[in-house]
N, C-alpha and C positions, 0 to 999 in steps of 0.2 A: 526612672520609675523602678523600684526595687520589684520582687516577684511577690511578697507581702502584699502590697500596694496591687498590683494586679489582682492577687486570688483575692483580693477583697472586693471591688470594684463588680471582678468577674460575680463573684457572691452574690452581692449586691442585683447588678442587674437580672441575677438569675432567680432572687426571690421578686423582684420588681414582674418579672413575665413570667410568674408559678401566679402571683398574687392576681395578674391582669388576666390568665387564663379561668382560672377558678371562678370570677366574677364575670366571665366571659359563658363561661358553660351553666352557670346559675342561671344567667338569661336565657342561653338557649332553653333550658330545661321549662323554664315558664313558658317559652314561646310555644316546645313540646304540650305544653299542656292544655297551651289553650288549639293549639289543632288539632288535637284530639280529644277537646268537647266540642270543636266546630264541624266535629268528620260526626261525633256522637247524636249532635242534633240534626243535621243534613239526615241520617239513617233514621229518625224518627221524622221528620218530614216525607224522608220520601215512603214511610211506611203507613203516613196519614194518606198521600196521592193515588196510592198504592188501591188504599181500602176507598176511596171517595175516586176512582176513576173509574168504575162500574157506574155508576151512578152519573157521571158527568157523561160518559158515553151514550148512556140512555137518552139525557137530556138532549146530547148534540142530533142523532136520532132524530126524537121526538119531535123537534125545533124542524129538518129536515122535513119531516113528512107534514108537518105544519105550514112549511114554506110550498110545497107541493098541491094542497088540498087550496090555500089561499089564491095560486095561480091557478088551476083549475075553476074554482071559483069564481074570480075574475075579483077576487077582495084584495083591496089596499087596506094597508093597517094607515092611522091618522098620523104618526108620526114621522111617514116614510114619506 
């Protein structure tokens, strides 16, 4: 094998993994993008939880002193 024959070869595989890196980091880049609209919508979920967990606290509450009032009472609900 002459050293022509080498640097080419070398060449060769060295645009072969330039070309398979490039097409390698393009995917990461999509992958990048979509976890960060999935980090993006998570932050608007939990900014829905955020504003509707006042309100569900109330209800758990509310449901408690309901469960309270019923056994004092001495009332079954019908589907219990």
């Amino acid at each position: 094998m002459t050293i022509e024959k080498l640097a080419e070869m070398s060449q060769q595989e060295f645009l072969d993994i330039k070309k398979s890196m490039a097409t390698g980091f393009a995917d990461v880049h999509g992958d990048v993008k979509l976890i960060l609209s999935a980090i993006e919508n998570l932050s608007g979920q939990m900014a829905d939880i955020k504003h509707s967990m006042p309100s569900a606290l109330d209800f758990a509450r509310l449901e408690g002193r309901v469960d309270v009032i019923e056994k004092r009472l001495d009332l079954t609900s019908k589907g219990s």
